[in-house]
Backbone as CSV, one residue per row, in Angstrom:
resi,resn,N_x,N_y,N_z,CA_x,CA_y,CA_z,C_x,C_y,C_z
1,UNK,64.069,154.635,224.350,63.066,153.608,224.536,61.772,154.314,224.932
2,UNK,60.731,154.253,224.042,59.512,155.179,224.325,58.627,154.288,224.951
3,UNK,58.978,152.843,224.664,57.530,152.019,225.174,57.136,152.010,226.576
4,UNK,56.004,152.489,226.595,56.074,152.280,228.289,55.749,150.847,228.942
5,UNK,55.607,150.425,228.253,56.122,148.873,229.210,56.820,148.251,229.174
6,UNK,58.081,149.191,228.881,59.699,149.123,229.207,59.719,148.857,231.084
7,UNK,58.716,149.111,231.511,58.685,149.040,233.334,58.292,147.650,233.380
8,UNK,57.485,146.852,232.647,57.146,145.252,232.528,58.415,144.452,233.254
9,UNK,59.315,145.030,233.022,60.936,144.380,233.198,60.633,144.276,234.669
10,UNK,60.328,145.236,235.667,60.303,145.114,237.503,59.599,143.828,237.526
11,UNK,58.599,143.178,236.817,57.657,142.119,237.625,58.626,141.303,238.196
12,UNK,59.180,140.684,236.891,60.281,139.542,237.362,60.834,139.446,238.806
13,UNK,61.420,140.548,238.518,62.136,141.206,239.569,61.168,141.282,240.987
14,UNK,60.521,142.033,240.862,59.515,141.770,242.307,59.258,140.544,242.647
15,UNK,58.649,139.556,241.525,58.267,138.228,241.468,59.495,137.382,242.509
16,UNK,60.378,137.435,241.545,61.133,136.669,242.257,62.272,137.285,243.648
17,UNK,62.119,138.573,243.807,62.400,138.891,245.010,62.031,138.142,246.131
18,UNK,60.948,137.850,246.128,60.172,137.534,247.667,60.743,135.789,247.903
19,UNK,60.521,135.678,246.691,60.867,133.892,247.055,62.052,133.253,246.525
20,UNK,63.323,133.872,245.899,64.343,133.392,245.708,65.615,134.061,246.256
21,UNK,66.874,133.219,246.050,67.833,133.973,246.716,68.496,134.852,246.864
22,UNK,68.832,135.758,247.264,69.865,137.132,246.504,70.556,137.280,245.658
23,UNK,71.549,136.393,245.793,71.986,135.990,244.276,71.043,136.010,243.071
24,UNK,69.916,135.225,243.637,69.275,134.873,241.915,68.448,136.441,241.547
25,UNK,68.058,136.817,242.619,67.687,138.443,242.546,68.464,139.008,241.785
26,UNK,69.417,139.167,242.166,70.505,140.030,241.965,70.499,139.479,239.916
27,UNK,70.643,138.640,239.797,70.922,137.837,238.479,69.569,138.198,237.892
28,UNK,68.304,138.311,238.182,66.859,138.691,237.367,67.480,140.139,237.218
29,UNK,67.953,140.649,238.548,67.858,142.689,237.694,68.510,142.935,237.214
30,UNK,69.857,142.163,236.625,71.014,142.745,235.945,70.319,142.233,234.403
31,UNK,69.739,140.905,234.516,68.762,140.760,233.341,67.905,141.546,232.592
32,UNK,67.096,142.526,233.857,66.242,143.327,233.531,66.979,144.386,233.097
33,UNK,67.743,145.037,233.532,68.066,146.621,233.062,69.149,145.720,231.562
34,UNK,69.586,144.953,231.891,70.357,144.269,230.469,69.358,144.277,229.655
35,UNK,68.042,143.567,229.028,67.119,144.266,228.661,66.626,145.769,228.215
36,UNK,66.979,146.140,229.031,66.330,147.867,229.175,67.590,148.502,228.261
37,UNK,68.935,147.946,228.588,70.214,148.902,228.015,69.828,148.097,226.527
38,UNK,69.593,146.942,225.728,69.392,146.653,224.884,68.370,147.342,223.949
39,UNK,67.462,147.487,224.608,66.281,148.139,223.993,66.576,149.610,223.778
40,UNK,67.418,150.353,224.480,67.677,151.246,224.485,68.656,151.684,223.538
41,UNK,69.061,150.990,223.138,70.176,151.012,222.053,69.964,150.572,221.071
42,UNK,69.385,149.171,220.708,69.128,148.458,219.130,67.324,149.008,218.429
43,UNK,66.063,149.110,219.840,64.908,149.420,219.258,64.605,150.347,218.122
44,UNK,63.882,150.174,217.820,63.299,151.107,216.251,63.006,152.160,216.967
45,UNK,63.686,153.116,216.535,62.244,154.771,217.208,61.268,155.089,216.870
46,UNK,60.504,155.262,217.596,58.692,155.105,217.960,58.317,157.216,217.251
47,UNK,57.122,157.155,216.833,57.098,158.430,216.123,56.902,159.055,217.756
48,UNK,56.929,160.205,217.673,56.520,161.076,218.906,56.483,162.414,218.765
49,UNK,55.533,163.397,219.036,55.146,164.033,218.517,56.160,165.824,219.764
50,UNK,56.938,164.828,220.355,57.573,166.536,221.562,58.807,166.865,220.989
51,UNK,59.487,168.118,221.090,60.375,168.388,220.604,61.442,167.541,221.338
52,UNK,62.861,167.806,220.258,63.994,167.259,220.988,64.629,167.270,222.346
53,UNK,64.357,168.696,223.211,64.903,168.272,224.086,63.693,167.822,225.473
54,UNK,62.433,167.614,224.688,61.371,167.380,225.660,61.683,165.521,225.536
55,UNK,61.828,165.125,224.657,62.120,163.444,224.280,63.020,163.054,224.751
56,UNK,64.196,164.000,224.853,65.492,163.939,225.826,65.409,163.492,227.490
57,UNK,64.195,164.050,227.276,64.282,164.559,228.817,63.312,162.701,229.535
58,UNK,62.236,162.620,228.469,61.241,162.026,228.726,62.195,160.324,228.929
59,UNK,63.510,160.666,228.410,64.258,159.356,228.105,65.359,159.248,229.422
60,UNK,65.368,160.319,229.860,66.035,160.738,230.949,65.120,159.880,232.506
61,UNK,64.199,160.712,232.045,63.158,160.283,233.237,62.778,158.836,233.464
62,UNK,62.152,158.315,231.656,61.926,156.891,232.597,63.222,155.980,232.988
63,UNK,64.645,156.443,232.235,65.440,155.578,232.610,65.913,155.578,234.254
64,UNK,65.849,156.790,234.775,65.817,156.978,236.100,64.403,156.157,236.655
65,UNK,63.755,156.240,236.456,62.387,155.611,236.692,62.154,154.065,237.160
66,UNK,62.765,153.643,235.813,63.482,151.819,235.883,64.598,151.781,236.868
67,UNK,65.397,152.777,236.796,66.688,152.791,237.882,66.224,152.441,239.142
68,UNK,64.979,153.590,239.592,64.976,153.558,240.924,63.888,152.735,241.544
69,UNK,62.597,152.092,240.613,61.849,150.939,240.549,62.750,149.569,240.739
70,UNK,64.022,149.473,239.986,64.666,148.237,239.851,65.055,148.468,241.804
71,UNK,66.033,149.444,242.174,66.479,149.189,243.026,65.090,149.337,244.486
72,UNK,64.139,149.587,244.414,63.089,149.254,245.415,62.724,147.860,245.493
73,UNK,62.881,147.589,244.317,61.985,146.365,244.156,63.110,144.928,244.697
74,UNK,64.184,145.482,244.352,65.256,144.640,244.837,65.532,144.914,246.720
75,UNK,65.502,145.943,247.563,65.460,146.200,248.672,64.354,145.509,249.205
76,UNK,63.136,146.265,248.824,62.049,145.640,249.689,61.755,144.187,249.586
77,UNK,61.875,143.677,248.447,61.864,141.989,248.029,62.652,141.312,248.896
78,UNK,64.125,141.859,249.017,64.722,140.852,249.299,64.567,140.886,251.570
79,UNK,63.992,142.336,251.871,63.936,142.027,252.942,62.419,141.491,253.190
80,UNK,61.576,141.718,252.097,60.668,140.477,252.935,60.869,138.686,252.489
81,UNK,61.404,138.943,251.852,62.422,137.533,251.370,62.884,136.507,252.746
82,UNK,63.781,137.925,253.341,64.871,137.202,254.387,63.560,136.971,255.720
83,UNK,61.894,138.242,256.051,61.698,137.799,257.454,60.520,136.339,257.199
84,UNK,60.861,136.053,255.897,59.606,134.867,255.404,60.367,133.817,255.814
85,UNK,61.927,133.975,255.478,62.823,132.926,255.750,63.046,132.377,257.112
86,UNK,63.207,133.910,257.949,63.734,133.954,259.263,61.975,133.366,259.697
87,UNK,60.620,133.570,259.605,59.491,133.389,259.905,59.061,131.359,259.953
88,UNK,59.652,130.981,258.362,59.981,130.068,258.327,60.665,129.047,259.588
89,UNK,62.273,129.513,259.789,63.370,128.914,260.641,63.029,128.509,261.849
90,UNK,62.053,129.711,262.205,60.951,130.024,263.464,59.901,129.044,263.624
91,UNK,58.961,128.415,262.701,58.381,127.498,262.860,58.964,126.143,262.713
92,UNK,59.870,126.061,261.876,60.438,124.613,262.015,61.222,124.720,263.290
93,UNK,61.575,125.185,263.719,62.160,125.275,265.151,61.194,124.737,266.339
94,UNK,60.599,125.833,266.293,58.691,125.166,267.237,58.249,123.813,266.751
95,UNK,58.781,123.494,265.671,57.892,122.237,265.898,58.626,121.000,265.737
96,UNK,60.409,121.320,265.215,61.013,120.158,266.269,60.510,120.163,267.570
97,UNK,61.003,121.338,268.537,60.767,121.799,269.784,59.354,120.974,270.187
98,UNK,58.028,121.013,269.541,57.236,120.075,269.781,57.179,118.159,270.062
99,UNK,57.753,118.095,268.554,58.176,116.784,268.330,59.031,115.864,269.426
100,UNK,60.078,117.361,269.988,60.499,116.705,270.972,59.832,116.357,272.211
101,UNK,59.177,117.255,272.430,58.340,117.791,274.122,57.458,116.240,274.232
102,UNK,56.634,116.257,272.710,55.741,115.302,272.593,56.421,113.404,273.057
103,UNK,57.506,113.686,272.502,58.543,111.969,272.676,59.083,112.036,273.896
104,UNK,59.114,112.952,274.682,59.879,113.418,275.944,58.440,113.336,276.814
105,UNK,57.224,113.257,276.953,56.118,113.160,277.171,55.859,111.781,277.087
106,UNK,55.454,111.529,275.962,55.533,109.893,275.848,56.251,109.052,276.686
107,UNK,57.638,109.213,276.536,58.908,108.492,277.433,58.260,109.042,279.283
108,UNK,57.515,109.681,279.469,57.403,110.358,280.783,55.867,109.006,281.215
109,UNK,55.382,109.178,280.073,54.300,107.736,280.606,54.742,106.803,280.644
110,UNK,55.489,106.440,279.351,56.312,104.934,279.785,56.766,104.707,280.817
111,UNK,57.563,105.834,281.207,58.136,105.435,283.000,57.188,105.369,284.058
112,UNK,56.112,106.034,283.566,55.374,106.081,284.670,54.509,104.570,285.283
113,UNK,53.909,104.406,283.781,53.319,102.962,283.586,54.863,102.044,283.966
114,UNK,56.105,101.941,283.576,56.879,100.427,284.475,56.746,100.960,285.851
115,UNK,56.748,101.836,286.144,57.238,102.472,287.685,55.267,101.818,288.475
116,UNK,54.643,101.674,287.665,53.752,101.046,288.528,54.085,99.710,288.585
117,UNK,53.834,99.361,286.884,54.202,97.946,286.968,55.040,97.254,287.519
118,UNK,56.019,97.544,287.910,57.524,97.576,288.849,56.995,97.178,290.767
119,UNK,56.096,98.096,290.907,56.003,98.502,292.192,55.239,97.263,292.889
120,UNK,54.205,96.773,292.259,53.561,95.615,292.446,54.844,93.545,292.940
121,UNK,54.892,93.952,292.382,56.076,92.613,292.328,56.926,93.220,293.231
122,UNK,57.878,94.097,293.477,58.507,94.376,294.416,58.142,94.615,296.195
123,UNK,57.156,95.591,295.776,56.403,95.172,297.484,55.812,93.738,297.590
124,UNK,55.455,93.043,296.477,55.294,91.082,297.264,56.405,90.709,297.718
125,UNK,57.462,90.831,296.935,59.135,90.213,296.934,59.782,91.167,298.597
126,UNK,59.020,92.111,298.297,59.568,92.926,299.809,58.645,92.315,300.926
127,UNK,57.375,91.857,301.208,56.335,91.126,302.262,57.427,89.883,302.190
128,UNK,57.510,89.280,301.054,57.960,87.896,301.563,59.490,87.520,301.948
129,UNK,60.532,88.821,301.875,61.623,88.997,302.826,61.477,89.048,304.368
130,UNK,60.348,90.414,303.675,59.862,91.030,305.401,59.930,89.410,306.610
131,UNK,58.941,88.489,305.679,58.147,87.639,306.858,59.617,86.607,306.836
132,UNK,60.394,86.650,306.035,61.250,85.393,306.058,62.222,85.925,307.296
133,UNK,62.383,87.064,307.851,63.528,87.598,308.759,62.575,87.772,309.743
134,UNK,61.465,87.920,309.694,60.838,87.758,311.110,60.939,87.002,311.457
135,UNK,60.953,85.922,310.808,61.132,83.949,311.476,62.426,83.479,310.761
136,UNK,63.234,83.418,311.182,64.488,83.184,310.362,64.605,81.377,310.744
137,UNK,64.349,80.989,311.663,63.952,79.821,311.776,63.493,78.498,310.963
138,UNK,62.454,79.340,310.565,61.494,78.653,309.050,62.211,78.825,307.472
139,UNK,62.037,78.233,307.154,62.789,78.049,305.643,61.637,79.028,304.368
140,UNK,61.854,79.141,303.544,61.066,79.743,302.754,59.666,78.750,301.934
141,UNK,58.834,78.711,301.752,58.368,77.432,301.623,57.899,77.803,299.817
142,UNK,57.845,76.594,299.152,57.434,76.190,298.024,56.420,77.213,297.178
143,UNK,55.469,77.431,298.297,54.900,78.333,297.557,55.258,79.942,297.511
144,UNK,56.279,80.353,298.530,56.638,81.653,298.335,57.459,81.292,297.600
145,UNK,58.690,80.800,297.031,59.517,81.246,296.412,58.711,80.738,295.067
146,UNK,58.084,80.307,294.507,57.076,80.421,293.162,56.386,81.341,293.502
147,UNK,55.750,82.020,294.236,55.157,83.647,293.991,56.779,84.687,293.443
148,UNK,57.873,84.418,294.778,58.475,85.683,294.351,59.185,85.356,292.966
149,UNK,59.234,84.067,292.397,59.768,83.746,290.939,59.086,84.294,290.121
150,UNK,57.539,84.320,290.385,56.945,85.352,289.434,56.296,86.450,289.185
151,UNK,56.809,86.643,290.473,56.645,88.782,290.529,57.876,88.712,290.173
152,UNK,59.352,88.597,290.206,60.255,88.712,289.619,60.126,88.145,288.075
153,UNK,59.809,87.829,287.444,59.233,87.220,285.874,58.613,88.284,285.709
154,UNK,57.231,88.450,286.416,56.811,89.885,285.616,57.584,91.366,286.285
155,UNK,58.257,91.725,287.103,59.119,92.575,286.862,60.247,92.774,285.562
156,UNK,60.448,91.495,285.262,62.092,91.683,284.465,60.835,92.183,282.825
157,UNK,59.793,91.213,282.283,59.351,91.413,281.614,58.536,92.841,281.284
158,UNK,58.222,93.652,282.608,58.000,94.794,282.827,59.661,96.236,282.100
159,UNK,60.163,95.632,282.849,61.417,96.283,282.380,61.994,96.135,280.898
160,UNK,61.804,94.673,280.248,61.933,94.632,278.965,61.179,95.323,277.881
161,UNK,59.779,95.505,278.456,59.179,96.265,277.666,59.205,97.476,277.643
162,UNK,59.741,97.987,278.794,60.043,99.811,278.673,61.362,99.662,278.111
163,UNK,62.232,98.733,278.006,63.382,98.910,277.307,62.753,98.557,275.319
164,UNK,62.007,97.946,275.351,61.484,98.204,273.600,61.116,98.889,272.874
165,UNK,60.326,99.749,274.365,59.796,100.951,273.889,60.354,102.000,273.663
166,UNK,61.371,102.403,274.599,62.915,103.190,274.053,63.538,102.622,273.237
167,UNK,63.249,102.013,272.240,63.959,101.177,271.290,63.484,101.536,269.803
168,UNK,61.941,101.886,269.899,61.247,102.153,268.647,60.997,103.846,268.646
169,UNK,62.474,104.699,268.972,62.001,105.921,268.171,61.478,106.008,267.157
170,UNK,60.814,107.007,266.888,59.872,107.179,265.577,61.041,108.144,264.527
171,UNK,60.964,107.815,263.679,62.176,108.229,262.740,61.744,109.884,262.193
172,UNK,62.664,110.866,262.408,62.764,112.447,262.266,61.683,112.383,261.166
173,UNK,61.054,113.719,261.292,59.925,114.441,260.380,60.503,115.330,259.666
């Protein structure tokens, strides 16, 4: 095989080193030198002007040439292949890891906001125990137990809504 862009055959091969799987690597270079052993055997011979055992030699060389091009190109490909992959794994990792921090954050205000909203209605409902056991005497009158009916109303409704809001995860990215 005299043509010299009998080496044309590595692109593939490099090409798809970097971004496909080993296997399929592996399957482009057996393609390529399958190629190369074809050509090497069925092509027309090219005129050339060196003696026989200089043409010998020259056939010697580039086939070693393709040999040891094929197998670089297959090493180095496939390990920057694997740290693009592993580089990859690495950012989708960080940014579940975000996704989470961020909903785990969120959920950290929600509590924070009922834990106020909460606190309001309970210290009234706690004053108007307080004063009912200071005077145990006196009955509770009309208008406290309609206040503590509705600091308890907006407590429970306080609580329902942090329970909705843990309710509407946002569906995986």
């Amino acid at each position: 095989v005299m043509n010299p862009f009998i080496q044309l055959y590595l692109v593939p091969v490099a090409l798809t080193a970097t971004a496909l799987a080993p296997s399929r690597v592996l399957a482009i270079a057996a393609a390529a030198a399958m190629g190369y052993a074809l050509l090497a055997r069925f092509a027309p011979p090219l005129a050339h002007q060196h003696g026989a055992v200089l043409f010998n030699l020259q056939l010697t060389g580039m086939a070693a040439n393709f040999a040891l091009g094929l197998v670089l190109f297959c090493v180095f490909g496939l390990a920057l292949a694997r740290r693009l992959r592993a580089r990859d794994e690495a950012l989708r990792g960080a940014r579940e890891r975000r996704l989470r921090d961020e909903g785990l954050h969120a959920l950290a205000l929600q509590s924070a906001s009922a834990a106020h909203d909460l606190n309001t209605p309970l210290n009234t409902a706690a004053l108007l125990v307080d004063e009912w056991r200071a005077d145990p005497t006196q009955a509770p009158s009309r208008d406290d137990l309609d206040l503590m009916a509705e600091q308890l109303a907006f407590a429970r409704h306080a609580v329902r809504r942090l329970a909705a809001s843990a309710r509407e995860v946002p569906p995986p990215q």
